[in-house]
PAMAR-812817 format. One record per residue (C-alpha): residue in three letters; residue number from 1; x, z, y negated. Coordinates in Angstrom, 3 decimals, decimal comma. Example, Ala and Ser with C-alpha at 12.3 -4.5 7.8 and 13.67 -1.06 7.14 Angstrom:
BEGIN
("Ala"; 1; (12,300; 7,800; 4,500))
("Ser"; 2; (13,670; 7,140; 1,060))
# end
This chain:
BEGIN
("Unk"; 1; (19,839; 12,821; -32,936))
("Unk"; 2; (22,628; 10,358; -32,759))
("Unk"; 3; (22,367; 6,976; -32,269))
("Unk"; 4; (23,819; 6,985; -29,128))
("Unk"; 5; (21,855; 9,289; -27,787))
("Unk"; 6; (18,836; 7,615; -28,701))
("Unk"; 7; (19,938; 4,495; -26,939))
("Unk"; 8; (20,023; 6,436; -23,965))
("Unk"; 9; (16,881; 8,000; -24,356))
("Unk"; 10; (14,724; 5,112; -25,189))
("Unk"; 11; (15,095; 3,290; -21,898))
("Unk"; 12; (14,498; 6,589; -20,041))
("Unk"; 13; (11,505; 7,283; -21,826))
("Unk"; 14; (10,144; 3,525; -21,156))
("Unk"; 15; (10,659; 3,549; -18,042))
("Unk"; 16; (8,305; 6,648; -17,634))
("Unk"; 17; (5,618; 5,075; -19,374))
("Unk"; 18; (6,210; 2,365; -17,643))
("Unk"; 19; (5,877; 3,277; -14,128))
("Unk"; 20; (2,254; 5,310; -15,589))
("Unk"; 21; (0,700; 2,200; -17,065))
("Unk"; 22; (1,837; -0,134; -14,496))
("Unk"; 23; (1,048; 1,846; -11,829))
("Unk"; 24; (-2,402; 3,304; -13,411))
("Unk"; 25; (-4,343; 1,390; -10,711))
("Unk"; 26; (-5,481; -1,508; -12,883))
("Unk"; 27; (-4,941; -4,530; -11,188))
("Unk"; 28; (-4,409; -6,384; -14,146))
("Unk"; 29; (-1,854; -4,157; -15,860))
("Unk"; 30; (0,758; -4,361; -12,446))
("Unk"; 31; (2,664; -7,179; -14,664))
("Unk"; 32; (3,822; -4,298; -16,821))
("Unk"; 33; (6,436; -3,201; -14,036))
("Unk"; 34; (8,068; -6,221; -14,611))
("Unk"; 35; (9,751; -3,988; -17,718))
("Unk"; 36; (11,426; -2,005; -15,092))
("Unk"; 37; (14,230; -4,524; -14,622))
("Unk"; 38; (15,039; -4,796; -18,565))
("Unk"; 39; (15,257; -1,256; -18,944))
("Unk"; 40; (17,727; -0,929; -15,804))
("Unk"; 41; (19,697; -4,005; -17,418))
("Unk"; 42; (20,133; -2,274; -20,642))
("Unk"; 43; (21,006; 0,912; -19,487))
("Unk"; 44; (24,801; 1,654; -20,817))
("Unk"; 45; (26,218; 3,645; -17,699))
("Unk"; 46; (25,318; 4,450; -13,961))
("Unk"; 47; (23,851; 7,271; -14,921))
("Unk"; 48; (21,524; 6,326; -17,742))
("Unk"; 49; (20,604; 3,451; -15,200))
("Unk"; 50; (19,470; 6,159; -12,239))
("Unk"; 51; (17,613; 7,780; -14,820))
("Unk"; 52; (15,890; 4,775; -15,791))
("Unk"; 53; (15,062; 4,285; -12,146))
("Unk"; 54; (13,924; 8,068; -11,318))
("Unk"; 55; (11,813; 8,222; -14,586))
("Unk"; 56; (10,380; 4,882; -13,506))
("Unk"; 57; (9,626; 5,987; -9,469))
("Unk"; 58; (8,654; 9,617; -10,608))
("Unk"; 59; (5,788; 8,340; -12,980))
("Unk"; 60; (4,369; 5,761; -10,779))
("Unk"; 61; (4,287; 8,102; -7,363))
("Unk"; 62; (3,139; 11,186; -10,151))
("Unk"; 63; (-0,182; 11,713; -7,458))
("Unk"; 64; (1,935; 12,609; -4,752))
("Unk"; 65; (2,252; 16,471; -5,345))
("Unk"; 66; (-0,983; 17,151; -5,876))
("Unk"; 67; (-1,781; 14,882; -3,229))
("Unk"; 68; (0,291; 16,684; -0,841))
("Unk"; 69; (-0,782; 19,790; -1,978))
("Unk"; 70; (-4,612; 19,237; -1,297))
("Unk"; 71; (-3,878; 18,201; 2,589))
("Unk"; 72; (-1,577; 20,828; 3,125))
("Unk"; 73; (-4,247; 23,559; 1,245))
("Unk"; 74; (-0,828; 24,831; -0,674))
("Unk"; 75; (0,689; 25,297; -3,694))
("Unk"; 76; (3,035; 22,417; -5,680))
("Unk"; 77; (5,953; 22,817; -3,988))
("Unk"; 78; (5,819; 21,174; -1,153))
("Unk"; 79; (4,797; 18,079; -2,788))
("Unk"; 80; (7,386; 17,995; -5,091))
("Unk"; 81; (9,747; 18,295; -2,703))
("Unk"; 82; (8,615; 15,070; -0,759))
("Unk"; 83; (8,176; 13,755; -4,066))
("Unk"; 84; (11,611; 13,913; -4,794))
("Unk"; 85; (13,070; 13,296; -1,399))
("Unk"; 86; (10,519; 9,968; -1,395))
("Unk"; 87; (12,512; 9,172; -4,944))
("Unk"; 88; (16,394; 9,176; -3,641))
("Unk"; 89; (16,176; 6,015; -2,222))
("Unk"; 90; (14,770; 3,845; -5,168))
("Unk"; 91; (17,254; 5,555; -7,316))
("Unk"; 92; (20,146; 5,503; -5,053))
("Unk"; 93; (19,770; 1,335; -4,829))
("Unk"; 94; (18,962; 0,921; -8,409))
("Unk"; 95; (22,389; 3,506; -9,332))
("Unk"; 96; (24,363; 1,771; -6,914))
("Unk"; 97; (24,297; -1,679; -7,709))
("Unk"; 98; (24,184; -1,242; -11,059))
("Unk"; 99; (26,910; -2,882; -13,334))
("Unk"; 100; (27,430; -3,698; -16,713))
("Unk"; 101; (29,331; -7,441; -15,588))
("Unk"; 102; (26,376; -9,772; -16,837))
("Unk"; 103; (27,398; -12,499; -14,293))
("Unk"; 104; (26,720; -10,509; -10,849))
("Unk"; 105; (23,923; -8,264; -12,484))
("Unk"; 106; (21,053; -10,971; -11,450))
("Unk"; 107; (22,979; -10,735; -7,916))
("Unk"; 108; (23,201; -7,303; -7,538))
("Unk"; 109; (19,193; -6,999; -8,845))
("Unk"; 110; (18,180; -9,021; -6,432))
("Unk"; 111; (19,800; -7,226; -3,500))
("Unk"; 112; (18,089; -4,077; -4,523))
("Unk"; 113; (14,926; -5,507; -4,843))
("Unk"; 114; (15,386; -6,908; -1,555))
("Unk"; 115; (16,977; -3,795; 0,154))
("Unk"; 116; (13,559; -1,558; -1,455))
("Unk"; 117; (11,265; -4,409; 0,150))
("Unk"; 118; (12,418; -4,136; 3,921))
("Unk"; 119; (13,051; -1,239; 6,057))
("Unk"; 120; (14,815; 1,252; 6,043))
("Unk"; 121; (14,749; 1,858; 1,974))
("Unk"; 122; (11,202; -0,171; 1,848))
("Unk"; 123; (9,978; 2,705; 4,232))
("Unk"; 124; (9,363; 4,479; 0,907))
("Unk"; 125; (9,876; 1,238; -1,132))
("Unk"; 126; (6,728; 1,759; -3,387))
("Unk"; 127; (6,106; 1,191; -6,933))
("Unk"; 128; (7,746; -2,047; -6,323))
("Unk"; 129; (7,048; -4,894; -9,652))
("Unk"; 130; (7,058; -7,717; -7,036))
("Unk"; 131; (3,560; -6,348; -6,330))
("Unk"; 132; (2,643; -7,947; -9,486))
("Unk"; 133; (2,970; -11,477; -8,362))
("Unk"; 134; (-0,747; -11,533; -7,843))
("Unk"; 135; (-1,611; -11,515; -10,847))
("Unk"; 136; (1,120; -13,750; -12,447))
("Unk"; 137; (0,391; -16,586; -9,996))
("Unk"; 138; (-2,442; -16,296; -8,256))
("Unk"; 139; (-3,182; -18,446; -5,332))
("Unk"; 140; (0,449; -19,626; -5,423))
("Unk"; 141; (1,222; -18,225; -1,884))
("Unk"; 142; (5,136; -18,046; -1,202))
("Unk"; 143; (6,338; -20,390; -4,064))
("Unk"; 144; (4,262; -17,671; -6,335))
("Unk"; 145; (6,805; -14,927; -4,756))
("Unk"; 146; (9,738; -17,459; -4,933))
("Unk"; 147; (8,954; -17,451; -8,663))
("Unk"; 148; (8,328; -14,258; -9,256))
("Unk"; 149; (12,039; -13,041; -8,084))
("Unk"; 150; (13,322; -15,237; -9,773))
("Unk"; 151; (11,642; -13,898; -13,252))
("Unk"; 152; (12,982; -11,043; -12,164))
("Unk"; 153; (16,688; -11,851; -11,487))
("Unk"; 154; (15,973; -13,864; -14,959))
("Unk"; 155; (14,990; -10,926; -16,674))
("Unk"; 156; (18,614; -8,433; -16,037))
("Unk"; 157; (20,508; -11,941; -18,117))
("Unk"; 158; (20,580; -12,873; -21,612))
("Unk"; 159; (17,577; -15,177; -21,119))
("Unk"; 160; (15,464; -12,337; -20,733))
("Unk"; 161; (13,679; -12,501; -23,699))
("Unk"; 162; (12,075; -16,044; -23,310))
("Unk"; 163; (11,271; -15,174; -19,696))
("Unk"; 164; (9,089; -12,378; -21,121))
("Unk"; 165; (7,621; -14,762; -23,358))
("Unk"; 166; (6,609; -16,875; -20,697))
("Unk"; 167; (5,308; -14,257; -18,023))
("Unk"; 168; (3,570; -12,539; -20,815))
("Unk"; 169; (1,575; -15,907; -21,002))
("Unk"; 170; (0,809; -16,295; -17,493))
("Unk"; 171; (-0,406; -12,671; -17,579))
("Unk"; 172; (-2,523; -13,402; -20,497))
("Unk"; 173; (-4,084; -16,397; -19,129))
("Unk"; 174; (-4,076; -14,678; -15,339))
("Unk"; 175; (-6,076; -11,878; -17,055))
("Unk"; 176; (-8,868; -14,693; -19,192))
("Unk"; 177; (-9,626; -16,185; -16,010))
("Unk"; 178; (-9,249; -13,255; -13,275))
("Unk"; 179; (-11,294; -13,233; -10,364))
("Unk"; 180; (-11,689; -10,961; -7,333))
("Unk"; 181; (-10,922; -11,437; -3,647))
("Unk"; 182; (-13,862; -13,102; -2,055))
("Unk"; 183; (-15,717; -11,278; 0,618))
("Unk"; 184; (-15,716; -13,114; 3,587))
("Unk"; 185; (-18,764; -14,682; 4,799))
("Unk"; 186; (-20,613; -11,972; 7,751))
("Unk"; 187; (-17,946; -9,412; 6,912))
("Unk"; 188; (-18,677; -5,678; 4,904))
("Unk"; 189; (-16,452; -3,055; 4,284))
("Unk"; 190; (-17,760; 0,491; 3,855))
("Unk"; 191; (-17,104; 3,329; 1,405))
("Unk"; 192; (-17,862; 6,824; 2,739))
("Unk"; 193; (-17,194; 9,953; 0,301))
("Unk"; 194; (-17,312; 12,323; 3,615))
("Unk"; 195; (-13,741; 14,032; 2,470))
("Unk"; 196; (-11,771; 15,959; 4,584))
("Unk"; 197; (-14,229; 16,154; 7,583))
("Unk"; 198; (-13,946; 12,424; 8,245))
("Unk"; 199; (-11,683; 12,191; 11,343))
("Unk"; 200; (-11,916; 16,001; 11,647))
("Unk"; 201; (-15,271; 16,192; 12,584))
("Unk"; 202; (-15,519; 15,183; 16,280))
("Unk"; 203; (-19,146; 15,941; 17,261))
("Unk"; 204; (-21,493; 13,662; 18,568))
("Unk"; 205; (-23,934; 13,956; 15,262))
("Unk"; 206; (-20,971; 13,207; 12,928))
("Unk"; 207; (-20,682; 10,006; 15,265))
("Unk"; 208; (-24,711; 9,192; 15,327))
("Unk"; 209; (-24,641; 9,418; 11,846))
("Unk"; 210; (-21,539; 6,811; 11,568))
("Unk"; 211; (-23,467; 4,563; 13,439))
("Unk"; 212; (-26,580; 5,275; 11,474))
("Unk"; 213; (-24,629; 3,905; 8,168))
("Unk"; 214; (-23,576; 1,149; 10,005))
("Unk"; 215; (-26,922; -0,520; 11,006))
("Unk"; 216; (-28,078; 0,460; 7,563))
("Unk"; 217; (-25,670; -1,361; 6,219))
("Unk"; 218; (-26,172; -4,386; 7,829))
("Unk"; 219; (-28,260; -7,230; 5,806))
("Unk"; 220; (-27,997; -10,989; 4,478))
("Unk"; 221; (-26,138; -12,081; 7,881))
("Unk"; 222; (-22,896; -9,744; 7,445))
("Unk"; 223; (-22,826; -8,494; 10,644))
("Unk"; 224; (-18,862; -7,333; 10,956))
("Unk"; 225; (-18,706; -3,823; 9,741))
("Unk"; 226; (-15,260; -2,312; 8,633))
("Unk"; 227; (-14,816; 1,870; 8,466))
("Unk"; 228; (-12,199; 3,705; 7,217))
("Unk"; 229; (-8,868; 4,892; 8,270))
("Unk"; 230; (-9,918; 7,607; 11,093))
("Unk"; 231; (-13,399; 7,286; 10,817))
("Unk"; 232; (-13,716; 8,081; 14,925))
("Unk"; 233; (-11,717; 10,587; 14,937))
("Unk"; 234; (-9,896; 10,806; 18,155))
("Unk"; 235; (-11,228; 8,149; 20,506))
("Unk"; 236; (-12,239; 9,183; 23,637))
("Unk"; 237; (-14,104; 7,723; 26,225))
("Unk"; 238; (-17,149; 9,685; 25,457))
("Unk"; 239; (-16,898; 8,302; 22,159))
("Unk"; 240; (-16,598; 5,047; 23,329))
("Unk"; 241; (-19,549; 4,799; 25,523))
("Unk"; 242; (-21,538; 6,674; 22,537))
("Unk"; 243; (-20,743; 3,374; 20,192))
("Unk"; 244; (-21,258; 0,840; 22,641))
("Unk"; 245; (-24,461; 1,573; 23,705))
("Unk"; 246; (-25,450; 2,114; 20,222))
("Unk"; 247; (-24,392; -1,354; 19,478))
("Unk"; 248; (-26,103; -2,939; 22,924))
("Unk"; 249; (-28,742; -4,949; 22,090))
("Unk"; 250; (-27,268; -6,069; 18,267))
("Unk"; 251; (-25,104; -8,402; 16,772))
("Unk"; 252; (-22,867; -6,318; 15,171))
("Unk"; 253; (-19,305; -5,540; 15,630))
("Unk"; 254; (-17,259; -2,773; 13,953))
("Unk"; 255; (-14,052; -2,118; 13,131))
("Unk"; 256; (-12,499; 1,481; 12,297))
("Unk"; 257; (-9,897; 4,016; 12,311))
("Unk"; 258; (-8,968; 6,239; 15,379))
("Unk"; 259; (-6,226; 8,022; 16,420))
("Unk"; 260; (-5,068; 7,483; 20,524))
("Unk"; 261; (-2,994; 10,513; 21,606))
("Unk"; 262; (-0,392; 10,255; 24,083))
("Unk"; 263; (2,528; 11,853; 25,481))
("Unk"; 264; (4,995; 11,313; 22,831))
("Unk"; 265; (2,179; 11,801; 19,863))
("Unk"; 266; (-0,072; 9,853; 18,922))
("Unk"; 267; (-0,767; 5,888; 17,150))
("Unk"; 268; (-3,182; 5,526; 14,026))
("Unk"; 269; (-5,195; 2,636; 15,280))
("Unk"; 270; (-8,096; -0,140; 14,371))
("Unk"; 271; (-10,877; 0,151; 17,096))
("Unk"; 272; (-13,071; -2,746; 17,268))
("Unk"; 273; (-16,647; -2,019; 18,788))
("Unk"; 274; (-19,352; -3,931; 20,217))
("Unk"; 275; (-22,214; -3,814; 22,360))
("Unk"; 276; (-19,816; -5,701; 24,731))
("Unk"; 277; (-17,606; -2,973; 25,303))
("Unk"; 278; (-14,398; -1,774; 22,761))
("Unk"; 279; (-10,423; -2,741; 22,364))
("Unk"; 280; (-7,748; -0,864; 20,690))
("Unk"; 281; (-7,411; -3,839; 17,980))
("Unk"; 282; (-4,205; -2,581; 15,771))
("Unk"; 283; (-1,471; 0,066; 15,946))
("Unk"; 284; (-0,171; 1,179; 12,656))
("Unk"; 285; (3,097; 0,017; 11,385))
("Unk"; 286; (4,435; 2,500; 9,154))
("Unk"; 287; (1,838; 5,873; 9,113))
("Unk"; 288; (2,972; 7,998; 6,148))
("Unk"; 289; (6,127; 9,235; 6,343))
("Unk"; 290; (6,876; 13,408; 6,717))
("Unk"; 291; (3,603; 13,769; 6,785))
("Unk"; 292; (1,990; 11,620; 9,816))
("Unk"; 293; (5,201; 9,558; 10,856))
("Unk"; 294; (8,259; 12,737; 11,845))
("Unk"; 295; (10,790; 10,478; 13,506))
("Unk"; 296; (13,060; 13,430; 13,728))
("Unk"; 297; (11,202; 14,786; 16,364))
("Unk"; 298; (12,311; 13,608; 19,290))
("Unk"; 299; (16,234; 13,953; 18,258))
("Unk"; 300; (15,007; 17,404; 18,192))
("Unk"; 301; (13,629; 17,409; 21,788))
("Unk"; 302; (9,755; 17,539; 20,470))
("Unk"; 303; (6,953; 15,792; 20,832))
("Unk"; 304; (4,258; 15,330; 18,242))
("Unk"; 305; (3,614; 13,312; 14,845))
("Unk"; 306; (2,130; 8,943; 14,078))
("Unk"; 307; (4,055; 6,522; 16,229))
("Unk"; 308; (5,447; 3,881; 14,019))
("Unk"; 309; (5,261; 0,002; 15,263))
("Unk"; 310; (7,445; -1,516; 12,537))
("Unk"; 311; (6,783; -5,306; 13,168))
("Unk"; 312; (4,013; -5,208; 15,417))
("Unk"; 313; (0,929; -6,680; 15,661))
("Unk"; 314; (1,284; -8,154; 12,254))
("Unk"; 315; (-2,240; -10,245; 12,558))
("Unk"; 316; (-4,985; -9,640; 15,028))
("Unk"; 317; (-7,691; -11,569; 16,302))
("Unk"; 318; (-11,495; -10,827; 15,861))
("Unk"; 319; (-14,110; -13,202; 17,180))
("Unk"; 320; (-12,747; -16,658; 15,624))
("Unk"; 321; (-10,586; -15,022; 12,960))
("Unk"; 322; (-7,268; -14,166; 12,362))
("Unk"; 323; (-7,057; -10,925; 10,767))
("Unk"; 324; (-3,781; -8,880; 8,701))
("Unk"; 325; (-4,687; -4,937; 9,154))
("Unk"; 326; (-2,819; -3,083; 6,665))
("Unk"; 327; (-4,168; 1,059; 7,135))
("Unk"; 328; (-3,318; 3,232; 4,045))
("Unk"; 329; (0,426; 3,322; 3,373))
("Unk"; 330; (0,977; -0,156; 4,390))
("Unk"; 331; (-1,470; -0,648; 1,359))
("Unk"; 332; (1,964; 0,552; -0,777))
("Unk"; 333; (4,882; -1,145; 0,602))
("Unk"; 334; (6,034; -4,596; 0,577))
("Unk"; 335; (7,166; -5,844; 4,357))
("Unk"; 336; (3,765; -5,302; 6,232))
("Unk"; 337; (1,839; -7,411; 4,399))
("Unk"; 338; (4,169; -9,958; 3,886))
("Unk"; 339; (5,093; -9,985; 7,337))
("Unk"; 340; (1,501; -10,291; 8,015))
("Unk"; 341; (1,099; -13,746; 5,181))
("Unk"; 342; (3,874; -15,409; 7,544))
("Unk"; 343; (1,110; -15,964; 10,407))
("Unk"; 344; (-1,699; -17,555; 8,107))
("Unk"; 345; (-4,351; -14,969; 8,326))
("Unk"; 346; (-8,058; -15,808; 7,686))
("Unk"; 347; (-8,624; -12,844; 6,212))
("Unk"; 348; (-7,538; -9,013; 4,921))
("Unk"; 349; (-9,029; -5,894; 5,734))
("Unk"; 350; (-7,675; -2,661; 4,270))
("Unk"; 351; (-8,915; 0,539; 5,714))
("Unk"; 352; (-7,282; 3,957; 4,185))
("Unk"; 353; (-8,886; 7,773; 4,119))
("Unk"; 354; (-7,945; 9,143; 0,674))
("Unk"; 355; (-9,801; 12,445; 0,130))
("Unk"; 356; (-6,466; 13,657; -0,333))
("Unk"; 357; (-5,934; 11,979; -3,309))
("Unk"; 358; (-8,630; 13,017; -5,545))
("Unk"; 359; (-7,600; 13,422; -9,027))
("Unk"; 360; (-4,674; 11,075; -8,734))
("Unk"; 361; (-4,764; 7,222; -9,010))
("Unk"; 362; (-3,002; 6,971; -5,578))
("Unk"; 363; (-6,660; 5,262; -3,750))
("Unk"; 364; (-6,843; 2,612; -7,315))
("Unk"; 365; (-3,372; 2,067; -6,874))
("Unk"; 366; (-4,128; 0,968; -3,158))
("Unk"; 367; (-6,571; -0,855; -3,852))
("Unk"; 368; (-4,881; -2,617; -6,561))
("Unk"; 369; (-1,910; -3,594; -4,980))
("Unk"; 370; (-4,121; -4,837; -1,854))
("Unk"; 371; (-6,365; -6,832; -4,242))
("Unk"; 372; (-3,147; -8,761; -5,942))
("Unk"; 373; (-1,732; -9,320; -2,344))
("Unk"; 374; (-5,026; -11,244; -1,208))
("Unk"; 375; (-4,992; -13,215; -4,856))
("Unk"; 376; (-1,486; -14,166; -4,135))
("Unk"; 377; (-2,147; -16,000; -1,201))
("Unk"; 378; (-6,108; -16,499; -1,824))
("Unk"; 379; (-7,534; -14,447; 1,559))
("Unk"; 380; (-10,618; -12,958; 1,586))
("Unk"; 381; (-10,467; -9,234; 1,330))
("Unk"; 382; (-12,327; -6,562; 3,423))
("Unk"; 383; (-11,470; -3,141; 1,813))
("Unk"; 384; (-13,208; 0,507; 3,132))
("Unk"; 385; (-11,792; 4,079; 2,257))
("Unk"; 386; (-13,326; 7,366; 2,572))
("Unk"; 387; (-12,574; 9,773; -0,404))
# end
């Protein structure tokens, strides 16, 4: 092989490995993203540089086929399709401000990584290294993220080097002393392994035996119950009085995923639920798009698919707390949840059903990303997800 060749090559082939390690769902190993940016810097044309970025975005989304192809019940096809469609805008950002002038490459870098954080291109802005900033500066709030960016502008100059020395020691010493969102005080989140029936499954059993896992998880005062993305199903007011007079009589309050149909479609929503009666608590921002979120349908004159609230309801309140929802997808991308940090929640809570998923790391890598987010800014974290 010539050696030209091979210095085309070698970034390429990082960048794969990359975006799998990174991207493996291990908290702890999110810092190795922050690669990304050298490889893209040393690329030696345009192209070389969108290949840097598609081998990067292709590895760390690599569940999404077989994702796609377990809740459609097809073949591969379909999911690589949305796999690839999903891709064209990371690498379209990343090829386009490229440049090989070292004096506006930190410039340019920075508007892409700003463009992939905030809609439209941070609609499928995933994979994203400033997830990382967790676990390079914990508890460091914004001035953690104001450092963070600029490692990364540092690292597409000549300095990049030493800045790798020094964010490899903050990892190392982020990683000796790690420690995982607290749980707040009175609050549980619930794991249910119920598959692709959860949400599905509308009878009134499925729902008694909800509420049955609910009381029995109730113990040492944590009396705020969280369920996962669509755990009721549809709600209906049949459901509703079903829950509430469960609840009559207790302390408890729960929180969990519904869908509300209307005319146009229909909103993935938080319900919260008491023996006091029941409120729609949160709309979803950004449902998955293609699959739940279609906004092509009503240009088309139909009706049908997730509604999407982009900058909605970014905290909610639940008795005396102020809470940022983040269902599923918002669990990937960058904007909700920082949108969210910008009203001083008290606390997270990250709801997602994943039975989709099995056999890829896309649940870990949820719960990853969600986990560095609430060690950013030191919240509490509530997490449930049905697999």
């Amino acid at each position: 092989m010539r050696l030209d060749h091979l210095q085309s090559a070698l970034p390429i082939a990082a960048s794969i490995i990359i975006g799998m390690v990174g991207w493996s769902g291990q908290v702890l190993l999110l810092p190795v993203t922050f690669v990304f940016p050298i490889l893209w810097m040393l690329a030696r044309t345009r192209l070389i540089a969108a290949c840097v970025a598609a081998g990067y975005f292709l590895a760390a989304s690599r569940g999404l086929p077989q994702g796609v192809a377990t809740f459609y019940v097809s073949d591969l096809w379909p999911g690589l399709l949305l796999w690839l469609c999903a891709s064209l805008s990371f690498i379209g950002v990343h090829t386009l401000f490229w440049t090989r002038c070292g004096f506006t490459r930190p410039f340019r870098y920075l508007a892409a990584s700003v463009l992939m954080a905030i809609p439209p291109f941070g609609i499928t802005g995933w994979a994203h290294p400033i997830t990382a900033t967790g676990v390079l500066f914990p508890g460091w709030g914004w001035w953690g993220l104001v450092a963070a960016t600029a490692g990364l502008i540092g690292l597409v100059t000549r300095a990049w080097p030493a800045i790798v020395i020094a964010l490899s020691g903050l990892w190392l010493w982020s990683a000796a002393i790690w420690t995982a969102p607290a749980l707040p005080e009175a609050w549980q989140g619930v794991d249910l392994e119920l598959g692709a029936s959860l949400g599905r499954d509308i009878s009134l059993q499925r729902h008694r035996d909800l509420i049955a896992t609910v009381k029995d998880r109730v113990s040492d005062g944590r009396r705020r119950i969280v369920l996962p993305e669509s755990a009721l199903g549809s709600w209906t007011p049949t459901t509703e009085r079903l829950w509430v007079t469960a609840l009559q009589g207790t302390d408890i309050s729960v929180i969990a995923g519904a869908s509300v149909v209307n005319s146009g479609g229909y909103d993935n929503v938080l319900i919260a639920i008491s023996g006091n009666g029941a409120q729609l608590l949160y709309r979803e921002r950004m449902p998955v798009p293609g699959s739940m979120w279609q906004p092509w349908r009503p240009l088309l004159g139909q009706s049908g698919g997730a509604r999407a609230h982009l900058f909605a309801n970014p905290t909610v309140t639940v008795a005396d707390h102020r809470v940022a929802p983040l269902i599923c997808y918002e669990q990937l991308i960058i904007w909700p949840v920082l949108q969210s940090m910008l009203y001083h929640p008290d606390v997270i809570v990250a709801a997602g059903n994943g039975w989709w998923t099995k056999g890829t790391p896309i649940v870990a890598i949820q719960r990853a990303s969600t986990e560095a987010w609430a060690r950013l800014f030191d919240k509490p974290l509530v997490i449930s997800f049905n697999t």
